[in-house]
C-alpha positions as CSV (number, residue, x, y, z in Angstrom):
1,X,156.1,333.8,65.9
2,X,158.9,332.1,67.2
3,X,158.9,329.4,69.4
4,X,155.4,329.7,69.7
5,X,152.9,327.1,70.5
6,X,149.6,325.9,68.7
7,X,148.2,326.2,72.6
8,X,148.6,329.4,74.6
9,X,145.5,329.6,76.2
10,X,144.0,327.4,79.7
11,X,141.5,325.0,78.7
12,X,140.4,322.1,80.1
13,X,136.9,320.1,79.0
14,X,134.7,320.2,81.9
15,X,133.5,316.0,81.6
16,X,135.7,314.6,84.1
17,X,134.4,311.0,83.0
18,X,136.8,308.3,81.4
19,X,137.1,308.1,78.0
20,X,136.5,305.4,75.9
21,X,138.8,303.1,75.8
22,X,138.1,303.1,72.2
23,X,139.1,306.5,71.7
24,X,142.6,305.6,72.7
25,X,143.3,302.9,70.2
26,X,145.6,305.4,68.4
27,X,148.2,306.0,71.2
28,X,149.0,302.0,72.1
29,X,150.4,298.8,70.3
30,X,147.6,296.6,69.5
31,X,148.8,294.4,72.0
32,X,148.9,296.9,74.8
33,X,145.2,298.0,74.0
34,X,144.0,294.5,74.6
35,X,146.0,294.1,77.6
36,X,143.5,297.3,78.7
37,X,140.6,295.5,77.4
38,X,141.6,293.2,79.9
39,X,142.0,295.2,82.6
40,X,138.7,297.5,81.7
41,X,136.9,294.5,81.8
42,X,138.4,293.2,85.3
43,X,137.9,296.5,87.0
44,X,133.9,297.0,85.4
45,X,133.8,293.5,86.9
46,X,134.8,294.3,90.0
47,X,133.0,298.0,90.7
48,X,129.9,295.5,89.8
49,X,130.1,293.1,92.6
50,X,131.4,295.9,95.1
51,X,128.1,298.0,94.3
52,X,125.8,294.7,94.9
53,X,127.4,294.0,98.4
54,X,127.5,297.6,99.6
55,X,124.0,298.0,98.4
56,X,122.8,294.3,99.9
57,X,124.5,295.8,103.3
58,X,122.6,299.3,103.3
59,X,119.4,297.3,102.4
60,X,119.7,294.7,105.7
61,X,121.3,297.3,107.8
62,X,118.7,300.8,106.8
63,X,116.6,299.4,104.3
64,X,116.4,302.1,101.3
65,X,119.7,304.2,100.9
66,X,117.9,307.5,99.3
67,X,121.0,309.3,100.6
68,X,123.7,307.7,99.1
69,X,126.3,309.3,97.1
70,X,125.6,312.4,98.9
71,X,128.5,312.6,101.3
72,X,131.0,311.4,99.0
73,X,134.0,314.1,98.0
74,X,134.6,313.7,94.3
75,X,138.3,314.0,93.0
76,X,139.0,315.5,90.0
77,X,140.8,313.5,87.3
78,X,141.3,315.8,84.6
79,X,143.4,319.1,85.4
80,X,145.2,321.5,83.1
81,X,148.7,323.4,83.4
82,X,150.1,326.4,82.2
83,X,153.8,327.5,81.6
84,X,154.5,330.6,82.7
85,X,157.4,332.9,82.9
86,X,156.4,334.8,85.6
87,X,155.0,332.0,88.2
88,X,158.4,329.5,88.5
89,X,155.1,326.5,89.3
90,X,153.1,327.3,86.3
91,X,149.5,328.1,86.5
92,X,146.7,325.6,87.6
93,X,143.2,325.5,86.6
94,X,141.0,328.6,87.8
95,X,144.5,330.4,88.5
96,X,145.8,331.4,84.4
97,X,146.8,334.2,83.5
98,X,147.3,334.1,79.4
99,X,150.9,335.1,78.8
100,X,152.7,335.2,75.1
101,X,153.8,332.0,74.5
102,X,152.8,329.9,76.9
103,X,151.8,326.1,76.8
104,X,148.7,324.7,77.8
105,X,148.1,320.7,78.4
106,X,145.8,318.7,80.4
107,X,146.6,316.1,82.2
108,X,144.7,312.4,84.2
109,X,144.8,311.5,87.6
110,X,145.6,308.1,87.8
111,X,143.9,305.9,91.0
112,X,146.8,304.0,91.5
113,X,149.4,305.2,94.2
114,X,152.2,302.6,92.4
115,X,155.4,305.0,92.1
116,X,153.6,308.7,93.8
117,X,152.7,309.3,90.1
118,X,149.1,310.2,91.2
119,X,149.9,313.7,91.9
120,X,152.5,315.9,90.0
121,X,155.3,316.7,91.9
122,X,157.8,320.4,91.8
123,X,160.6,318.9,89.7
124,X,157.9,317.8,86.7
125,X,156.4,321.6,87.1
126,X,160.1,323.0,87.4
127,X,161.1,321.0,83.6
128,X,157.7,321.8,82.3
129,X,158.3,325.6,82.2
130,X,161.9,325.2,81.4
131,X,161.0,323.0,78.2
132,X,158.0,325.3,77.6
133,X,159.8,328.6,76.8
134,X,161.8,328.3,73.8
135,X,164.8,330.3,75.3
136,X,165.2,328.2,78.3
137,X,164.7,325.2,76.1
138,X,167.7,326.0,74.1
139,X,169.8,326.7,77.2
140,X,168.9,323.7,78.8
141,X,169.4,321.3,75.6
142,X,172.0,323.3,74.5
143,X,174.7,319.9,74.2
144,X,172.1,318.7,71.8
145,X,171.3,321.6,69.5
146,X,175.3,322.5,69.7
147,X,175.7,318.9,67.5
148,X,173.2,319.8,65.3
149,X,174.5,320.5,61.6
150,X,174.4,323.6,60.5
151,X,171.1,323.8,58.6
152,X,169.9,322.3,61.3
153,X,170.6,324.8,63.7
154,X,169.4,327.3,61.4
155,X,165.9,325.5,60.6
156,X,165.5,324.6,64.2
157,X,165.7,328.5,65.2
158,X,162.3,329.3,63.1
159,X,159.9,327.7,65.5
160,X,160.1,326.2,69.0
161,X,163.1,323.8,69.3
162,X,161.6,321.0,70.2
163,X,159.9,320.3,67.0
164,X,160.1,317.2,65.0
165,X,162.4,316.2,68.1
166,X,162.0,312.5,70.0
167,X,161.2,312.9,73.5
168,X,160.8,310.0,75.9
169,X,159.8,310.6,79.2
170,X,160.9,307.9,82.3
171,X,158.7,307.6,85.2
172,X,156.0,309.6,83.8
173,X,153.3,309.6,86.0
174,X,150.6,312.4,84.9
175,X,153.0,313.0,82.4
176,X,153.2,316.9,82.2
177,X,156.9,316.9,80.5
178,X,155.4,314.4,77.7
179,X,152.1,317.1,76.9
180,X,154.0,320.2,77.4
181,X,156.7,318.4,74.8
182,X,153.9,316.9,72.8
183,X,152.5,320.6,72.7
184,X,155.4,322.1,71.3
185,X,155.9,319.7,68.3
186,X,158.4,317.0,69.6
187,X,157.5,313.4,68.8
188,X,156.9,311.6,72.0
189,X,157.2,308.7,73.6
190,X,155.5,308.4,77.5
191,X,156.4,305.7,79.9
192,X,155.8,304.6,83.4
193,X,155.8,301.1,84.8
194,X,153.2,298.1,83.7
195,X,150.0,299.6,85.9
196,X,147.2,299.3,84.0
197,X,145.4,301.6,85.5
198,X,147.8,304.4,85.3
199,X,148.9,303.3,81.8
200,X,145.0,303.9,80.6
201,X,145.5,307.8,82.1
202,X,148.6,308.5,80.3
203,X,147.1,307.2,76.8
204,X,144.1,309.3,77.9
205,X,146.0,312.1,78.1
206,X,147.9,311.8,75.0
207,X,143.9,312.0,73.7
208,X,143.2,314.9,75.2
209,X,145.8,317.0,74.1
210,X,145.7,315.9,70.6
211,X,142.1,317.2,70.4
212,X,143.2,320.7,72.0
213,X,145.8,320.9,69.5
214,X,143.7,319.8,66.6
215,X,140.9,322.4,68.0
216,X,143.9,325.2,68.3
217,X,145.2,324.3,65.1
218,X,141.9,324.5,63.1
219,X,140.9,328.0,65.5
220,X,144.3,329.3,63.7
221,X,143.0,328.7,60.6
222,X,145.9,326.3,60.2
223,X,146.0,323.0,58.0
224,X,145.7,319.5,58.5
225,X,149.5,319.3,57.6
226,X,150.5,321.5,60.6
227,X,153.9,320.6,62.3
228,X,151.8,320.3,65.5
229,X,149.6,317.6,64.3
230,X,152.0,315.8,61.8
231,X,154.3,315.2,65.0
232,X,151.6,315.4,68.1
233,X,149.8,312.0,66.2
234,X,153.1,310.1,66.1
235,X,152.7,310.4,70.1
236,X,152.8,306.9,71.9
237,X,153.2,305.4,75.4
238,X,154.1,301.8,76.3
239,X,154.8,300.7,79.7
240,X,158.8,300.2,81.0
241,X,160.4,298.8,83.8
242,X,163.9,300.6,83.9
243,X,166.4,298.2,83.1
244,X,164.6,295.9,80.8
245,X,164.2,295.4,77.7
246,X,163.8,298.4,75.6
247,X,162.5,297.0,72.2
248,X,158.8,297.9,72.8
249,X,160.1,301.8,73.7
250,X,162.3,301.7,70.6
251,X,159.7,300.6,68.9
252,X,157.0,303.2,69.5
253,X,157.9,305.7,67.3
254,X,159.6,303.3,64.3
255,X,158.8,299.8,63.8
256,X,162.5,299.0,62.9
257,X,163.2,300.0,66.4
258,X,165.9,301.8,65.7
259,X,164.7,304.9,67.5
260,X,167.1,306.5,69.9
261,X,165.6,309.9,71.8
262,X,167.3,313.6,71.7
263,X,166.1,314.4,75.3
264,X,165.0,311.9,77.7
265,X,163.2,313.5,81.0
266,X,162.8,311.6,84.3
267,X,161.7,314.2,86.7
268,X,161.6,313.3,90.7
269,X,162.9,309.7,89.5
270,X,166.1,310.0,91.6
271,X,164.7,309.7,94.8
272,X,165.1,305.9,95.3
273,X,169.0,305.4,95.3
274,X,168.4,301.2,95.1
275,X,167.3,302.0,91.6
276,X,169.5,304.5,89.9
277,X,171.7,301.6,87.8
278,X,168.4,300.8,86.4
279,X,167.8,304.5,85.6
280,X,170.8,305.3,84.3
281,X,171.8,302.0,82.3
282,X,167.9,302.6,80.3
283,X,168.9,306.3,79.9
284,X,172.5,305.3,78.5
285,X,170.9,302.3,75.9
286,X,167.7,305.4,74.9
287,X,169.2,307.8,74.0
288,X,171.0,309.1,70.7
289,X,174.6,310.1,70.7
290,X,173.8,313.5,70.5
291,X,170.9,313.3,73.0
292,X,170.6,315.1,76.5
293,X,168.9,313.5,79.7
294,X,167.7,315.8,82.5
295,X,166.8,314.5,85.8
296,X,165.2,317.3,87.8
297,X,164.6,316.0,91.6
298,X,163.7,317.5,94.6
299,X,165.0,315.6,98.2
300,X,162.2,314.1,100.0
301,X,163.4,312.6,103.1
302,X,162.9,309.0,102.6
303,X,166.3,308.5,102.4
304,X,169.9,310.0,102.8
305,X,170.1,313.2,100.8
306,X,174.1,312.1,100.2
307,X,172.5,308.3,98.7
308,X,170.3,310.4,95.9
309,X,173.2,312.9,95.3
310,X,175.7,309.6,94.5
311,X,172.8,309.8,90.8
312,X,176.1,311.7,89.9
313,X,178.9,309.7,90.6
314,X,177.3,306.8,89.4
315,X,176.6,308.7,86.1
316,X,180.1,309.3,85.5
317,X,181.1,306.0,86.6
318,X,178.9,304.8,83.7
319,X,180.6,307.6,81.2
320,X,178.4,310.1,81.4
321,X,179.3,314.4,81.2
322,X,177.5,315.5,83.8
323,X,176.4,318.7,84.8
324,X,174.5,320.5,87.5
325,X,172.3,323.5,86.4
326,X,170.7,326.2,88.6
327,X,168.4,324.8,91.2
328,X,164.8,326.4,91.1
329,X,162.2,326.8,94.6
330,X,158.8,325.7,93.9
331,X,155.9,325.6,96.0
332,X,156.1,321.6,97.5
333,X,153.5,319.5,95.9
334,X,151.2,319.8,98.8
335,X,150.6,321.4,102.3
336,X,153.2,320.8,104.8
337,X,155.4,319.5,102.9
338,X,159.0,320.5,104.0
339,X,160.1,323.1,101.7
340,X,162.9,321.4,100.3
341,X,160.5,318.9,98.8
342,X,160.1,321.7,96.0
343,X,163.7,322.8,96.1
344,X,164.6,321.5,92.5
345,X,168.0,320.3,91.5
346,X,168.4,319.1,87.8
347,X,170.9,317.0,86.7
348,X,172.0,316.9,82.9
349,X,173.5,313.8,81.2
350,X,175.1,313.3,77.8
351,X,177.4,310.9,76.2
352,X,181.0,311.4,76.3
């Protein structure tokens, strides 16, 4: 069918544990998975010496803790995510409803608060869905599939267009753009900054998703040389500071690095003014000639709502073509929230 996706059904594997870090080898540099080595081996450290003291504490203080654990409330880490075409938020676990179409990815929690990636905000739900269908998808790239040659065009209309498509994601966070992306064929690169911690979730997810889509492949009765898998094991992520160097994100999907990305997404990335020549001058040296950047952003509060707004003077300054498309109300990332904090504006970027 057209524009389908390998995955159009909720499913999320119930062991909420970390995996290996062995198991994630496939999505890092070699140099990045020792850096986690590193930090796996600091944090085990750490969790070792915090459980002798707490336990050398109960021990003086009660003697014998036979209760312990008991009272703790235990956070999820893995979650899963629908598109949807009736629900503008997507479905959550324990709330899909399969419709035609739709894209299923699961996504990691990370513990560190570094950025607000720990939760996923409106603006990364609002692009999800919109990058999901394959209709909204075209409307929404359309500056990138209008510069497409003609037997392009006429390829990319038999399955979903993001296919075979590089996609880098800025300030990724849980990362539901990248999976949803990943899901629907593109080749992807994640990012968010240096945080090891959160930088072991995202290549965790990337794991995750691959397996659903191997699992949905083979339940198709499709082969190894599916588009879905050719493309989703060609997915990396690397940490980047905006503004920086972007060898090791050029890198990622071609060792020449001579990779430039057709869509770049940096959803809810807009809200800290102080940073937005960072944003944009990474965007402007990522992405191809014919690429597209969207910026979906809702307006928080911590700052003047005129400041974030100037993301689009400063574009053009820069020589972007800007454009504004329709804004979208989702439900605010949690409760009360003011209701503009999942009013989405989305800003659209391409080179002159």
């Amino acid at each position: 069918m057209e524009g389908s996706s390998v995955l159009s059904h909720c499913q999320l594997d119930h062991d909420d544990s970390p995996l290996p870090l062995s198991d994630l080898k496939s999505w890092v540099s070699e140099a990045r998975y020792k850096w986690l080595e590193e930090a796996d081996a600091k944090a085990a450290a750490l969790k070792l010496e915090m459980e002798e003291n707490a336990a050398a504490s109960v021990t003086n203080l009660f003697g014998d803790n036979d209760d312990e654990g008991e009272n703790e409330t235990l956070q999820r880490r893995v979650h899963s995510w629908s598109s949807s075409k009736i629900n503008l938020d997507g479905n959550v676990e324990g709330y899909c409803k399969k419709e035609d179409d739709s894209v299923s990815i699961v996504y990691v929690l990370s513990d560190s608060l570094a950025g607000f990636g720990d939760q996923v905000w409106a603006s990364s739900r609002h692009i999800s869905n919109l990058l999901a269908n394959a209709d909204t998808c075209r409307d929404v790239l359309m500056p990138f599939y209008s510069r497409l040659g003609e037997d392009e065009q006429k390829s990319n209309f038999h399955h979903h267009p993001l296919m075979g498509v590089s996609f880098l994601e800025l300030g990724a966070g849980a990362g539901v753009p990248s999976w949803t992306a990943m899901c629907c064929g593109a080749r992807v690169v994640c990012t968010d900054q240096p945080d090891a911690n959160r930088f072991r979730c995202i290549a965790e997810c990337v794991e995750r998703n691959w397996r659903n889509i191997k699992q949905a492949a083979l339940k198709n009765g499709q082969s190894e040389a599916n588009d879905y898998r050719v493309h989703g094991q060609q997915t990396k992520c690397c940490p980047y500071l905006w503004g920086t160097s972007i060898n090791e994100v050029t890198e990622a999907l071609n060792d020449r690095g001579e990779e430039r990305f057709d869509v770049i997404v940096a959803a809810d990335c807009v809200y800290m003014p102080w940073l937005h020549n960072e944003l944009l001058d990474s965007i402007n040296m990522l992405m191809s000639e014919r690429g597209v950047a969207l910026l979906p952003f809702a307006l928080h509060g911590n700052t003047d709502d005129d400041d974030v707004w100037r993301i689009i003077t400063r574009a053009m300054e820069k020589g972007f073509t800007v454009d504004t498309l329709t804004k979208a109300q989702l439900t605010p990332q949690g409760q009360g929230m003011d209701p503009k904090q999942g009013l989405v504006h989305t800003v659209r970027l391409t080179k002159t």
